[in-house]
C-alpha positions in Angstrom: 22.5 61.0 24.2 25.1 60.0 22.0 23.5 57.3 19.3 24.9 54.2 18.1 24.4 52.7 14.9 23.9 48.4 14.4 25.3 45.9 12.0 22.0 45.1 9.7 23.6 41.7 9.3 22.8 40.0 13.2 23.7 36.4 12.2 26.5 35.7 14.6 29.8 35.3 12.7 30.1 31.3 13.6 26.5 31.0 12.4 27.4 32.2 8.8 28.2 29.8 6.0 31.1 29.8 4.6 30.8 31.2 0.4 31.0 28.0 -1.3 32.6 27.8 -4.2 31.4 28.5 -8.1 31.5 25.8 -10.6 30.5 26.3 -14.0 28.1 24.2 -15.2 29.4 22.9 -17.9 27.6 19.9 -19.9 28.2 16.3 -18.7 29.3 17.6 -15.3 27.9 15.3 -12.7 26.4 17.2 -9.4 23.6 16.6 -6.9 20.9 19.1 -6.1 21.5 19.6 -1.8 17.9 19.4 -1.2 16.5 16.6 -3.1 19.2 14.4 -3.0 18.9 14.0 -7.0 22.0 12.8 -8.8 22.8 13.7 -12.9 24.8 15.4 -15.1 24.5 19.0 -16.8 22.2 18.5 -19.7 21.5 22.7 -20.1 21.4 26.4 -18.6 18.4 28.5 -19.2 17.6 32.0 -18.0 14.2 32.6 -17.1 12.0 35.0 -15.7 12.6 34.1 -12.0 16.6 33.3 -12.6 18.7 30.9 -14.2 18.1 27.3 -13.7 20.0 24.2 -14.8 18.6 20.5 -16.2 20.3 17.2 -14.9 19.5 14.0 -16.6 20.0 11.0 -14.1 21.4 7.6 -15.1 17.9 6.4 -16.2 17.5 9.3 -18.5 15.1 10.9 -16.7 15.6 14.9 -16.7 14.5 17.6 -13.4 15.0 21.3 -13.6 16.5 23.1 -10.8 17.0 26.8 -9.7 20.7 27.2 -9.6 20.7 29.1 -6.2 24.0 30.0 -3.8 24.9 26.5 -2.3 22.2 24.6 -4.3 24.6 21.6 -5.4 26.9 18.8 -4.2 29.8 17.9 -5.9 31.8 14.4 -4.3 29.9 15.4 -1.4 31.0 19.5 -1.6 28.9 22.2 -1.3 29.3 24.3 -4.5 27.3 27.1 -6.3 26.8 26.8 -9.8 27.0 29.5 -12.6 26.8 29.3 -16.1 29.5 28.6 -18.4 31.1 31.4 -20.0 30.8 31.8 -23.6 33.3 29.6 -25.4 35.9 32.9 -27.1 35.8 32.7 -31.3 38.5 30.6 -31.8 41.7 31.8 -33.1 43.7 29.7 -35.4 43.2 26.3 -36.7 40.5 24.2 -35.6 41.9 21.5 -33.6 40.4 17.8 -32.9 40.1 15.8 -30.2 43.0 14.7 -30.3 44.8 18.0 -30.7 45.9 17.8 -34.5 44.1 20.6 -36.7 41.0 19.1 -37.7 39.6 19.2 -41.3 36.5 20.0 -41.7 33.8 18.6 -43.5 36.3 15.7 -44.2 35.1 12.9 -45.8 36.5 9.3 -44.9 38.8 8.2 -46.5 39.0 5.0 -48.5 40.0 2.6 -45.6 43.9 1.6 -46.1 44.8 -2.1 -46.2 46.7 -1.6 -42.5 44.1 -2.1 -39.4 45.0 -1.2 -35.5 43.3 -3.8 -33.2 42.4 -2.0 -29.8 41.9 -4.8 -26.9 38.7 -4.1 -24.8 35.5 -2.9 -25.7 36.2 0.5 -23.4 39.7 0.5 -25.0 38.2 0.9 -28.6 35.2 3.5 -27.4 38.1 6.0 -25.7 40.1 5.4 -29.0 37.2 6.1 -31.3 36.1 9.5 -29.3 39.7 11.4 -29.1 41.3 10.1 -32.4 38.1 9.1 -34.4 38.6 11.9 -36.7 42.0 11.6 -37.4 41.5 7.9 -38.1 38.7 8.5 -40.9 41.0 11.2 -42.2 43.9 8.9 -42.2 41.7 5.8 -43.4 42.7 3.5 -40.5 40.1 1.3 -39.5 39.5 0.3 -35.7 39.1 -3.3 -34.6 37.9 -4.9 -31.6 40.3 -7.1 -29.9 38.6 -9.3 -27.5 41.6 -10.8 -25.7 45.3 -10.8 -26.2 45.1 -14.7 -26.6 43.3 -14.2 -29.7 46.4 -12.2 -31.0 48.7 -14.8 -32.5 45.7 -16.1 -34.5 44.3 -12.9 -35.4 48.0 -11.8 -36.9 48.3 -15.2 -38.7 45.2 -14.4 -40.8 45.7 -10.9 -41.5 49.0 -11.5 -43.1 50.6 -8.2 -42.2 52.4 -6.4 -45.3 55.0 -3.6 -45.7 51.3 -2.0 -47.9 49.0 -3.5 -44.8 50.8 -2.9 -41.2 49.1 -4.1 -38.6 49.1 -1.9 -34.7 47.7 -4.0 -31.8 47.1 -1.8 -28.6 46.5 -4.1 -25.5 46.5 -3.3 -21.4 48.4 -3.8 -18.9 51.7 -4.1 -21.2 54.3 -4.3 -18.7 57.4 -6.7 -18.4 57.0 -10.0 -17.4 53.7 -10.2 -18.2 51.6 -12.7 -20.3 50.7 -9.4 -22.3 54.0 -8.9 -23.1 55.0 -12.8 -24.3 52.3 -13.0 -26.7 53.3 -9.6 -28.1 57.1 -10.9 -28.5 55.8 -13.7 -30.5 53.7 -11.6 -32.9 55.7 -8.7 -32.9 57.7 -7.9 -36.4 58.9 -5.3 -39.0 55.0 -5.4 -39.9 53.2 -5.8 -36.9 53.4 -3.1 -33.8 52.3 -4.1 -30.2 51.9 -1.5 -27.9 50.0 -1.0 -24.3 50.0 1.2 -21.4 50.7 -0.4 -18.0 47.4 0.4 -16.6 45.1 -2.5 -15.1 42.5 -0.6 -16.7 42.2 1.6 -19.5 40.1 3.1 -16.7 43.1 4.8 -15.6 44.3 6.0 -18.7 41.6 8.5 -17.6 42.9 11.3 -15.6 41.6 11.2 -12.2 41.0 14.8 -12.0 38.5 14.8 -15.5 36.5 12.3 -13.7 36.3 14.4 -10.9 38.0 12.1 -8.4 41.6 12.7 -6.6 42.6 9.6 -7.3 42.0 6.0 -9.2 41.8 3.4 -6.1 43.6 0.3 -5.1 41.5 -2.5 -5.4 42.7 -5.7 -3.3 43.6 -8.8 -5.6 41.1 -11.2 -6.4 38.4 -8.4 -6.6 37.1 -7.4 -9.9 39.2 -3.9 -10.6 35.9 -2.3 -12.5 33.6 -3.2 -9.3 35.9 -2.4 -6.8 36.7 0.7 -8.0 32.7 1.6 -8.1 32.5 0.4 -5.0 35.4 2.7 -3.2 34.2 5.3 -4.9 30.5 4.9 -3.6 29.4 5.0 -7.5 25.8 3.0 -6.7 25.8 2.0 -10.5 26.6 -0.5 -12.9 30.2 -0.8 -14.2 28.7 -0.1 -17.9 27.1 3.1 -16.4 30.1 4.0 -14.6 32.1 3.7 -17.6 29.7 5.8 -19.5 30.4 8.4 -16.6 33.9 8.4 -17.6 34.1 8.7 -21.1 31.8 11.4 -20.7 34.4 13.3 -18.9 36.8 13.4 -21.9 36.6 15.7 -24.0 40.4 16.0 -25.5 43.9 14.3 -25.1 44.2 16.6 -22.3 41.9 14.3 -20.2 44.0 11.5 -20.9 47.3 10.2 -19.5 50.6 10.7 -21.3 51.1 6.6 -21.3 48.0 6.0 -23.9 48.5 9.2 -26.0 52.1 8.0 -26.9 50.8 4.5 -27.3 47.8 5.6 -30.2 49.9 8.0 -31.6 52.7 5.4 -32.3 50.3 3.0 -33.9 48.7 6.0 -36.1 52.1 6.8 -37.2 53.2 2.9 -38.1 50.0 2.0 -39.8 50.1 5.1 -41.8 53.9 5.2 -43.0 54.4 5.4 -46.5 
């Protein structure tokens, strides 16, 4: 009798999973674990004896090890397989910073020049501070927080701008016809710089894609932007957690949109000339 030989593998083929696809786990990536339901970002990798696991800290702070097995994690909802990072390659060249000017390092701040940038919104000023904060202490250009573009005209009146002490103002939502864009008119001079992006929200200076979404969403009017947008998005958290989330996703200019880059950059530039 002639003899036949079997498929080891008897799983029907419309019973078998489809590979999921590998993410590396890099830190601050937000995932959650299939099987628990338990929601953080990538705190670490380990290898141990049984295989490589992964830490997520949730937004409470509380940290849970996992094995990081095929199809362990969610990601917006997809199935995914983590793997560890690769090793970062010795870099080659200059060091660059954040904000992608070559960094100098072990700097020390510089004396702080006479010339300020105000930056309207708290988020506005964090965002600013974590791609160009070294460039600014190299520079000596002081940050300041700008609580609303009503307090504009006042604020320039006291600080006197001076050909020696320029003063950039960075505000949202800097579009035409705008109240944004009247009060900057009537401050505006060879001394004083106002400049915006025409976001809502410097929110969406973000790059969807770093936050790992496919888009920013529309938000009807009369809704609070910041809390409609956590709730289209599902994010069951605080808009100062949610923000958190996002800034934790940018890591260079590269995260952020072209709009806001040419805006800081200007004002660098302007409070800095000679």
């Amino acid at each position: 009798m002639r003899s036949r030989s079997y498929d080891p593998e008897l799983t029907p083929p419309w019973k078998k999973s489809a590979p999921a696809p590998e993410v590396a786990a890099e830190a601050d990536l937000v995932v959650e674990e299939a099987t628990t339901g338990f929601c953080g970002a990538v705190v670490r990798c380990e290898k141990t004896a049984e295989g490589h696991t992964v830490t997520l800290e949730d937004r409470f702070g509380k940290h849970r090890v996992f094995p990081m097995v095929p199809r362990g994690f969610l990601i917006d909802g997809r199935t995914v397989t983590l793997v560890r990072p690769q090793a970062a390659p010795a870099p080659r060249g200059p060091l660059l910073s954040a904000s992608g000017s070559v960094a100098v390092p072990g700097v020390k701040a510089r004396v702080a020049r006479a010339g300020r940038i105000y930056v309207e919104g708290r988020h506005d000023a964090e965002l600013v501070e974590r791609v160009w904060g070294h460039d600014l202490r190299v520079e000596g250009v002081v940050v300041e927080y700008l609580e609303g573009v009503d307090d504009l005209p006042a604020i320039v009146a006291d600080f006197a701008p001076a050909p020696d002490a320029r003063l950039g103002v960075l505000v949202d939502h800097l579009v035409p016809g705008s109240k944004e864009s009247r009060v900057a008119a009537s401050v505006s001079g060879a001394d004083v710089l106002v400049v915006g992006h025409p976001y809502i929200d410097v929110w969406e200076a973000v790059k969807p894609a770093s936050v790992g979404i496919r888009q920013w969403p529309r938000v009807p009017r009369g809704e609070d932007w910041k809390t409609g947008v956590c709730r289209a998005l599902g994010w069951d958290m605080s808009t100062g957690e949610a923000w958190q989330r996002i800034l934790a996703s940018v890591r260079t200019y590269k995260d952020l949109q072209p709009e806001l880059l040419g805006s800081v950059e200007h004002l660098i530039d302007f409070v800095t000339a000679p």
